[in-house]
C-alpha positions in Angstrom: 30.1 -35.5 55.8 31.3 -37.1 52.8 33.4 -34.9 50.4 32.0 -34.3 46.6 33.3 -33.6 43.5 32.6 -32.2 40.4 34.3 -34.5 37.5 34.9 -33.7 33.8 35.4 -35.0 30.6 34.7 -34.7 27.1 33.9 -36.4 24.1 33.6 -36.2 20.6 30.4 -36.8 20.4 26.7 -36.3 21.5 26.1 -39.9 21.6 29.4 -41.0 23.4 28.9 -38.6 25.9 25.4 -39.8 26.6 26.4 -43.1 26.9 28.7 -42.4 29.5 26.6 -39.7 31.0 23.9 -42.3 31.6 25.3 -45.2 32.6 27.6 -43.4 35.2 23.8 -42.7 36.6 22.6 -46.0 36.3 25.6 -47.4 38.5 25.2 -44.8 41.0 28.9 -43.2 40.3 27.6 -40.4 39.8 24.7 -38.5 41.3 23.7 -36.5 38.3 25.4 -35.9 34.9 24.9 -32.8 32.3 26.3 -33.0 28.8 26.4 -29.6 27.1 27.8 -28.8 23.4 29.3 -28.6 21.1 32.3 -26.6 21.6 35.0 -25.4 20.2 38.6 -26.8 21.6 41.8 -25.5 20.8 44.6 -28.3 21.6 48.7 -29.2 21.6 48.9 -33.2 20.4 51.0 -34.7 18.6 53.7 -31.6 18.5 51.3 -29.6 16.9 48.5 -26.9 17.6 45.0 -28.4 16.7 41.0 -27.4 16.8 38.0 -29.9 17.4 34.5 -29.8 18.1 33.8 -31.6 21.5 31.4 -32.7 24.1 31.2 -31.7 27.8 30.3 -34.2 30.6 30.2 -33.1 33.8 29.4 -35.4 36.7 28.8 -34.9 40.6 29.9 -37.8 42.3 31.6 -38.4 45.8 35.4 -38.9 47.0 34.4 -42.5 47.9 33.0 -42.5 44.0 35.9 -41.5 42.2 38.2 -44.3 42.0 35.2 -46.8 40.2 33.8 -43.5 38.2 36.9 -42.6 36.8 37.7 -46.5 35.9 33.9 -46.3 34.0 34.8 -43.0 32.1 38.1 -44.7 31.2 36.6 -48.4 29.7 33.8 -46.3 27.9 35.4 -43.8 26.7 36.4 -43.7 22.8 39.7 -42.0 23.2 43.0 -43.8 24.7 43.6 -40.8 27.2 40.4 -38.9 27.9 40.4 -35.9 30.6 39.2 -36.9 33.4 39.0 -34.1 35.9 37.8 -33.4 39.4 37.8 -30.2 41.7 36.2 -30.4 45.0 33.0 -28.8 45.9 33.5 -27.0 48.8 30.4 -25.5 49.6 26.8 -25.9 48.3 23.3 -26.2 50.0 23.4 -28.9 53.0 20.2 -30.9 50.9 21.9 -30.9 47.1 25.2 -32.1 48.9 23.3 -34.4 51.2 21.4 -36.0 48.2 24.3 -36.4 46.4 25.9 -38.5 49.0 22.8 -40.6 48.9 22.3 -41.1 45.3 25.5 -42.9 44.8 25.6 -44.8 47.5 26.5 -48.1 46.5 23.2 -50.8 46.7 
């Protein structure tokens, strides 16, 4: 049984994080994608404390997945070093997990 993952990032905006939402879909790198917002983010860049609205985008993808997913989230992503995040799912019903597996299998 493949190994799946929960991957995060955010944006900062509803319409980035669509984009990237969708066409993660559409390429089968991920399995299903929910973007939920706004929300309020309290940061440390640039040697300073900041606030900013933002976007979540969570995806479930595989192991196998990451690598290309991640490069995708990278090239469409509006910022130069966006979270990217993963954490593994290690348990969930045997159909959701199986159908995950099948819905980014590559063509």
């Amino acid at each position: 049984m493949a190994d799946r993952l929960l991957v995060m990032t955010t944006t900062p905006d509803r319409e980035s994080a669509a984009r990237i939402a969708s066409s993660a879909v559409a390429r089968r790198l991920a399995a299903t994608t929910q973007v939920r917002g706004p929300v309020t983010a309290y940061f440390w860049h640039l040697g300073e404390t900041g606030e900013g609205e933002e976007w979540i985008v969570t995806f479930k993808t595989t192991k196998a997945r990451y690598d290309a997913l991640e490069a995708h989230i990278r090239a469409e992503h509006p910022w130069d070093k966006p979270e990217v995040t993963g954490v593994e799912l290690v348990r969930g019903s045997a159909d959701y997990l199986g159908w995950v597996e099948i819905a980014t299998a590559p063509e």
